[in-house]
C-alpha positions as CSV (number, residue, x, y, z in Angstrom):
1,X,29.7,-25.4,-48.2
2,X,32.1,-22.7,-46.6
3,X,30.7,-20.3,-48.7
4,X,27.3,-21.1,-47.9
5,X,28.1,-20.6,-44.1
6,X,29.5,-17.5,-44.8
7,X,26.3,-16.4,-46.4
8,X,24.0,-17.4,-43.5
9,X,26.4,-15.6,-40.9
10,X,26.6,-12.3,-42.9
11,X,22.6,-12.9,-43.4
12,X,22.3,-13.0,-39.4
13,X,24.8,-10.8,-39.4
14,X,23.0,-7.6,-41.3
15,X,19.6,-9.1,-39.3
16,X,21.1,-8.4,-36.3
17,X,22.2,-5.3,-37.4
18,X,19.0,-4.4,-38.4
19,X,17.4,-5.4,-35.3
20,X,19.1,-3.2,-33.6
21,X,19.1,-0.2,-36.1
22,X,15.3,-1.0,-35.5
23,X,15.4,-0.9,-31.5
24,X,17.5,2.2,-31.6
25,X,14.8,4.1,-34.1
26,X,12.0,3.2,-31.5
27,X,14.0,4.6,-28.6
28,X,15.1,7.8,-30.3
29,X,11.1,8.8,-31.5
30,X,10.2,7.9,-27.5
31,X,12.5,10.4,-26.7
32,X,11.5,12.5,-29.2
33,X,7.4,12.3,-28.7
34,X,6.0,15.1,-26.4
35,X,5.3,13.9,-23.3
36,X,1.6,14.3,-22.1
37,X,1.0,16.5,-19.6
38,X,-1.5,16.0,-16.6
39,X,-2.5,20.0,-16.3
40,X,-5.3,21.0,-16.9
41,X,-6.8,17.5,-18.0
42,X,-9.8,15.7,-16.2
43,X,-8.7,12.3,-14.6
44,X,-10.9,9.5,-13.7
45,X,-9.8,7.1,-10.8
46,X,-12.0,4.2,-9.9
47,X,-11.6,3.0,-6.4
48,X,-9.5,6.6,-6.0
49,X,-11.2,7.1,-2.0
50,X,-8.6,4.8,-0.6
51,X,-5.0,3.4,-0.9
52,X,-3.3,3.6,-4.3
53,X,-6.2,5.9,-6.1
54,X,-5.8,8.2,-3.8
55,X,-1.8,8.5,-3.9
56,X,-2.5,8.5,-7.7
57,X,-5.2,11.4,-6.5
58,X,-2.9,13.7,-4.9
59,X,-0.1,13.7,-7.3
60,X,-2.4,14.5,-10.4
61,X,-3.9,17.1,-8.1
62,X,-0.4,18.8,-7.9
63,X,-0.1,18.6,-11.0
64,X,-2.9,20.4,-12.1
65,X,-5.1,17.5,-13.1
66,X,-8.9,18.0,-12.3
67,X,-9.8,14.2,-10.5
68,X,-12.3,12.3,-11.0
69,X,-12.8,9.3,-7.8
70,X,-15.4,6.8,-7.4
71,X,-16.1,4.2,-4.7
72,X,-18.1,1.9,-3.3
73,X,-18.2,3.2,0.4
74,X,-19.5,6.3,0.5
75,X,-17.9,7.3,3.8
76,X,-14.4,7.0,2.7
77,X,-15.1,8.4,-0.7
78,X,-16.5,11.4,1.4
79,X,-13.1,11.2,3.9
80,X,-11.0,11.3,0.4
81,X,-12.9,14.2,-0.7
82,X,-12.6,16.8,2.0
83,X,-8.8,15.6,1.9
84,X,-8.0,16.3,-1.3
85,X,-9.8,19.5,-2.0
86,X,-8.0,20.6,1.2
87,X,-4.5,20.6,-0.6
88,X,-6.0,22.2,-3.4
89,X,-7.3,21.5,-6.9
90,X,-10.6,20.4,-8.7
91,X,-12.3,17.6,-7.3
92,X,-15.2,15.6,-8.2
93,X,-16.6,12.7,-5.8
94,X,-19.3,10.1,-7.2
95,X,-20.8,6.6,-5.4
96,X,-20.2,4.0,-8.1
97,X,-19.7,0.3,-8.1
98,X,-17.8,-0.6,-11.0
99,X,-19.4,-3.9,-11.6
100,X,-22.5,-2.1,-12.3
101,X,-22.8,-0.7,-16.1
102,X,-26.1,1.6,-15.1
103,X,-23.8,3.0,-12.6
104,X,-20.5,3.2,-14.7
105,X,-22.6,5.3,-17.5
106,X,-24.1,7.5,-14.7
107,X,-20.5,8.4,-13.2
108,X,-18.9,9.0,-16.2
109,X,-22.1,10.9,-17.7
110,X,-21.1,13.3,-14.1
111,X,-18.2,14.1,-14.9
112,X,-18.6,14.9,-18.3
113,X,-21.4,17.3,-17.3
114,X,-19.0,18.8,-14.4
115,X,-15.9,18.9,-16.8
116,X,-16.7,17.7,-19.8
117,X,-14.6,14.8,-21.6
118,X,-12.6,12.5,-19.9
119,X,-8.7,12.6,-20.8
120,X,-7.4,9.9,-18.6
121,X,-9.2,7.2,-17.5
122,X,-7.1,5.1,-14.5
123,X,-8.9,1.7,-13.7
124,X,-7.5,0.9,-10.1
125,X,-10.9,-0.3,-8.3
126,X,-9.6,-4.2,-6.9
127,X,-10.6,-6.6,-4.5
128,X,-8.0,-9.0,-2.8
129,X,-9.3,-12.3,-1.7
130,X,-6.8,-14.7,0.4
131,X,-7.0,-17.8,1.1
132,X,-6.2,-21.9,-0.7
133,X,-8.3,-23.0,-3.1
134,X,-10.2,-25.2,-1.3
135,X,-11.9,-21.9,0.5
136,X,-12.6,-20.3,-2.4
137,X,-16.0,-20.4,-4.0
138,X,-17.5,-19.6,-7.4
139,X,-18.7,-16.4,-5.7
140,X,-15.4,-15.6,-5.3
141,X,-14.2,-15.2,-8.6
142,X,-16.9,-13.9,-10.2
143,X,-16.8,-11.0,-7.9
144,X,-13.0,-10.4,-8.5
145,X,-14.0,-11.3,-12.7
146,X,-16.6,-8.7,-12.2
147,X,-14.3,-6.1,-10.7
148,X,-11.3,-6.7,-12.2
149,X,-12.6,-7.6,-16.1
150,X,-15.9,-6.0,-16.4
151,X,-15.6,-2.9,-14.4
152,X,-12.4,-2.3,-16.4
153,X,-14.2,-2.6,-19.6
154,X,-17.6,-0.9,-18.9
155,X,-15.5,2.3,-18.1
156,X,-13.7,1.9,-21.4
157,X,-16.7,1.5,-23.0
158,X,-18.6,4.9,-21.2
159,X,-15.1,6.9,-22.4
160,X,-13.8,5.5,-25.7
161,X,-16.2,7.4,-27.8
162,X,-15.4,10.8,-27.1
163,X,-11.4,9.6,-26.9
164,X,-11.9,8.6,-30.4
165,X,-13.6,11.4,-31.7
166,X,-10.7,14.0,-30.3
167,X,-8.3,11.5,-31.6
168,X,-6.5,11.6,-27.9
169,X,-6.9,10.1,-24.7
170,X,-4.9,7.7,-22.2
171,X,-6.3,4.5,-20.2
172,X,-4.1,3.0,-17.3
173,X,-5.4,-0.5,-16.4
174,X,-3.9,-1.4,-12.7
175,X,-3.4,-5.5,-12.8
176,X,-0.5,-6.9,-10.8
177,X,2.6,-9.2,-10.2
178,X,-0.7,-11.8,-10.0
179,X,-2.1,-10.8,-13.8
180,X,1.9,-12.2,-14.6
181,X,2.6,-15.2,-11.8
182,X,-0.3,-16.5,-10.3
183,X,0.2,-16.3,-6.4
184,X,-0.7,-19.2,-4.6
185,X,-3.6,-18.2,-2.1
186,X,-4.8,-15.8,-4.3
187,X,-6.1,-17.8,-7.5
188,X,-9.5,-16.0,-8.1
189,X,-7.0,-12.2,-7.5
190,X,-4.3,-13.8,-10.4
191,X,-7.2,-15.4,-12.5
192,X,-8.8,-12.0,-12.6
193,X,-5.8,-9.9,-13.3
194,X,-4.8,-12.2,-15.9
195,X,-7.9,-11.3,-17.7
196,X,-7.0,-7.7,-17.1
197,X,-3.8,-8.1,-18.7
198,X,-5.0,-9.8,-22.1
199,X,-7.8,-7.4,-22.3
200,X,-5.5,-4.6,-21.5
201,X,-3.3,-5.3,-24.3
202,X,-5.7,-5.7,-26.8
203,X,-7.0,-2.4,-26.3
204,X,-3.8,-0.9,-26.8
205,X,-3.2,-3.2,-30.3
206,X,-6.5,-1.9,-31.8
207,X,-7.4,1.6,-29.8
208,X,-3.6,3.4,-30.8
209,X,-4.8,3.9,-34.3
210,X,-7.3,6.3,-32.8
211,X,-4.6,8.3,-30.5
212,X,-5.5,6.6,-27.6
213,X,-2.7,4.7,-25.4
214,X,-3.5,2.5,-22.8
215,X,-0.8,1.1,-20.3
216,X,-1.2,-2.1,-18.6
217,X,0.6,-1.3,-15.0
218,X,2.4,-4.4,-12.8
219,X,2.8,-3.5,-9.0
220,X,4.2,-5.7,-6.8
221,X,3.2,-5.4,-3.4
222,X,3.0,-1.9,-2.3
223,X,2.2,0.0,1.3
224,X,-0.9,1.2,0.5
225,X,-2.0,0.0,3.7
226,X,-4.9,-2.1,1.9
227,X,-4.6,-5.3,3.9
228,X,-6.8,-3.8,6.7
229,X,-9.9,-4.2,3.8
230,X,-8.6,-7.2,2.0
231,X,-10.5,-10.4,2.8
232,X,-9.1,-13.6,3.9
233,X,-10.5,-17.2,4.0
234,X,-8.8,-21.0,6.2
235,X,-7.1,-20.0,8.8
236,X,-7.7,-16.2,8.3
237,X,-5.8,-15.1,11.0
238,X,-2.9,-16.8,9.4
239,X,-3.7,-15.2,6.4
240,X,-3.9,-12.2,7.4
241,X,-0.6,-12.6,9.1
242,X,1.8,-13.6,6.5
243,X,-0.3,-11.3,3.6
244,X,0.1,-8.2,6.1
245,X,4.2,-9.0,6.9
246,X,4.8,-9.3,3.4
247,X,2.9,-5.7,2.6
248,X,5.1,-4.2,5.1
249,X,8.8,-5.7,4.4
250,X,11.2,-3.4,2.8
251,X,12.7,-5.5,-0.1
252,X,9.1,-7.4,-1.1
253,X,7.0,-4.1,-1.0
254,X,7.2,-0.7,-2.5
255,X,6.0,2.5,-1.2
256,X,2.5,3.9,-2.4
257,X,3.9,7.1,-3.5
258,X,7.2,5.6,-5.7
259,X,4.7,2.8,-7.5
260,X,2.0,5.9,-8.3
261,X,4.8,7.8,-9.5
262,X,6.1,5.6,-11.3
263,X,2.7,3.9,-13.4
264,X,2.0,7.8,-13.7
265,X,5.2,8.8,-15.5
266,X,4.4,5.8,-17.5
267,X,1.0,6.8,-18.5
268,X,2.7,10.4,-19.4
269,X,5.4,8.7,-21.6
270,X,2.5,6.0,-23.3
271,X,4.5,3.0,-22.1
272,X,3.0,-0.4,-23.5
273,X,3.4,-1.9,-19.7
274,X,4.9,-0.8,-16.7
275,X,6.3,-3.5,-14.4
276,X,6.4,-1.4,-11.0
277,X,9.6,-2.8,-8.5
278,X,11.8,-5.6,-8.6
279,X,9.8,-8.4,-7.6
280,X,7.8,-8.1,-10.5
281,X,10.4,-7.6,-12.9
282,X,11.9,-10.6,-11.5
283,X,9.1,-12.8,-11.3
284,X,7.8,-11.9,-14.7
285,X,11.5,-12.6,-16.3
286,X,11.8,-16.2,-14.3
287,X,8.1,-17.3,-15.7
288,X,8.9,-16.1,-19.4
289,X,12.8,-17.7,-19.0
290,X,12.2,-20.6,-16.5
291,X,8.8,-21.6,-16.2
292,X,9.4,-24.8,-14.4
293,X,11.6,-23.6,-12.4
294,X,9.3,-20.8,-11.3
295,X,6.3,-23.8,-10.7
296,X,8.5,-25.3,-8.2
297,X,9.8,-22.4,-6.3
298,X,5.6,-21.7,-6.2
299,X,5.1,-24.8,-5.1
300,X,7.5,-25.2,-2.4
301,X,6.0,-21.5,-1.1
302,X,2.1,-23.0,-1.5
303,X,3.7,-25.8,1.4
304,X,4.5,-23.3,3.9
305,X,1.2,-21.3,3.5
306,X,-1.9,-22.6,6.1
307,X,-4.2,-24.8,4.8
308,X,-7.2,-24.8,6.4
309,X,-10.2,-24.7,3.8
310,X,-12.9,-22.6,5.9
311,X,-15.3,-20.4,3.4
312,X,-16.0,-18.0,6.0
313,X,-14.5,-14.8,4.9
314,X,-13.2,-12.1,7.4
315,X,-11.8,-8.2,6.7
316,X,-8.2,-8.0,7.6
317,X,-9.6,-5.5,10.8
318,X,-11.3,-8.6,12.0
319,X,-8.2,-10.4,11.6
320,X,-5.6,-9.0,13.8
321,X,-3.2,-10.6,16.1
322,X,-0.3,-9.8,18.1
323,X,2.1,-10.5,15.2
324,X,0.5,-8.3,13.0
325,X,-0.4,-5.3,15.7
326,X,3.8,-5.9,16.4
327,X,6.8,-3.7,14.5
328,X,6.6,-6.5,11.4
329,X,3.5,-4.4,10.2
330,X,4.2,-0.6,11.3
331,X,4.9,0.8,7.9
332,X,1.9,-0.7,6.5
333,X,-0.3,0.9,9.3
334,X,1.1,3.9,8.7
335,X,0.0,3.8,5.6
336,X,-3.1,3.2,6.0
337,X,-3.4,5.8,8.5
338,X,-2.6,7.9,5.2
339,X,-4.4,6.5,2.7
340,X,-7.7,6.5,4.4
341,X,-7.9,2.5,4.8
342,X,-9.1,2.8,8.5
343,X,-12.7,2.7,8.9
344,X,-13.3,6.2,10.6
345,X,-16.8,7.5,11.1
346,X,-17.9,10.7,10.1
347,X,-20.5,11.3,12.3
């Protein structure tokens, strides 16, 4: 019997060893593996006019990237245009609503007559919807499905091809802390970045053998400025209120310009997933280690959240109160103010 103990520990013994022989291999050929460089490659940002696309935007710019945005509004794609060819740097503007296929194959088919191929495909275009359950319609998720699922996929689909046939390419899929923890008030947002997450990683499992990496990036909340165009549902002032406070709190949020650093150097290195700030770290370590434990801290947070179960659905502009015009938001409107989320005529 002693000798069969013996046995088993040396045998977990050598697997452990092994293990970590094995872990140590994998870090040394990251080290080891050229990094991918930006320059001279053509970028493609959905939702790139506003917010995080465009902080992604202007770094790839100064790196000498050639970028790709689309958008929905052609105003602000048209703001983010003159700004960024300003500081320099090839630029390419196109209308495009990623839920639309036609309009997908169209974009992409622009850019590869501008530039030719696309190198690095960045799929940031999201909607936010806030609000408790009981305000949220079917509408509701199938237009955050549709923006957060299918867009993602019908621009895989449009730039796969020629990825494959050069053997190289890299594909950045923006989810969020809600595609790990769903969020209470925001269950068509988590339900839909879930889905980005699963399909995410099964295009890295079955597109690396082709030389392609794709990245599944995790923000937490950042200061992109975007609750001014998120949409809200109840008691939307409320909403709005806590959703905007929490955007602009040092601790909970990130800055735009670390979290677009940071998914970028990922996308560079060919990271499986980048989970961007603590909060996300932490939250995606407590529901893998302590699921019920995270359930009830959610829980307790889902009590102290309005409940009011209007449909109605109002912009965060249409939102405002003197709590979130006060000092609790200023970083967040500054950022906005520099990442184009204020609606500013052009005429």
């Amino acid at each position: 019997m002693a000798e069969r103990r013996h046995t088993e520990r040396k045998g977990l013994s050598l697997g452990t060893l092994a293990a970590g022989m094995g872990a140590a291999a994998v870090g040394v050929r990251r080290m080891l593996r050229p990094r991918f460089s930006f320059k001279d490659r053509t970028v493609v940002i959905t939702g790139g006019s506003r917010g995080l696309g465009l902080v992604m935007a202007r770094l790839l710019l100064q790196e000498g990237a050639r970028v790709a945005i689309c958008g929905r509004d052609g105003e602000s794609l048209e703001r983010a245009r003159v700004e960024l060819e300003r500081g320099g740097g090839e630029v390419l503007a196109h209308r495009c609503d990623v839920r639309d296929q036609v309009q997908v194959e169209a974009m992409v088919g622009a850019v590869h007559a501008h530039w030719g191929a696309v190198d690095v495909l960045i799929n940031n275009a999201g909607i936010i919807m806030v609000g408790p359950l009981e305000s949220m319609t079917l509408e509701d998720f199938e237009e955050a499905i549709d923006v957060h699922l299918w867009g993602p996929l019908y621009t895989t689909l449009a730039v796969v091809p020629e990825m494959k046939r050069r053997g190289e390419g890299r594909i950045v899929n923006i989810s969020s802390i809600g595609g790990k923890v769903s969020v209470p008030h925001l269950v068509p947002y988590s339900a839909s970045k879930f889905a980005l997450v699963g399909l995410s990683d099964g295009l890295r499992t079955e597109l690396a053998q082709d030389g392609i990496r794709v990245t599944t990036a995790c923000p937490g909340l950042m200061r992109t400025g975007s609750p001014r165009n998120a949409f809200f549902k109840g008691n939307h002032e409320k909403e709005y209120a806590w959703f905007h406070v929490s955007d602009s709190t040092m601790g909970l949020s990130m800055s735009a310009e670390r979290a677009a650093g940071k998914i970028l150097d990922a996308c560079r290195r060919g990271d499986a997933e980048a989970l961007v700030g603590l909060p996300t770290k932490l939250a995606t370590a407590g529901r893998a280690l302590a699921p019920n434990l995270t359930a009830l801290l959610l829980e307790s947070f889902n009590r102290l959240l309005p409940q009011d179960s209007d449909t109605d659905r109002h912009k965060g502009s249409e939102s405002e109160t003197p709590i979130t015009r006060s000092w609790l938001t200023e970083m967040s409107r500054r950022a906005a103010e520099r990442n184009n989320e204020n609606e500013v005529s052009l005429h």
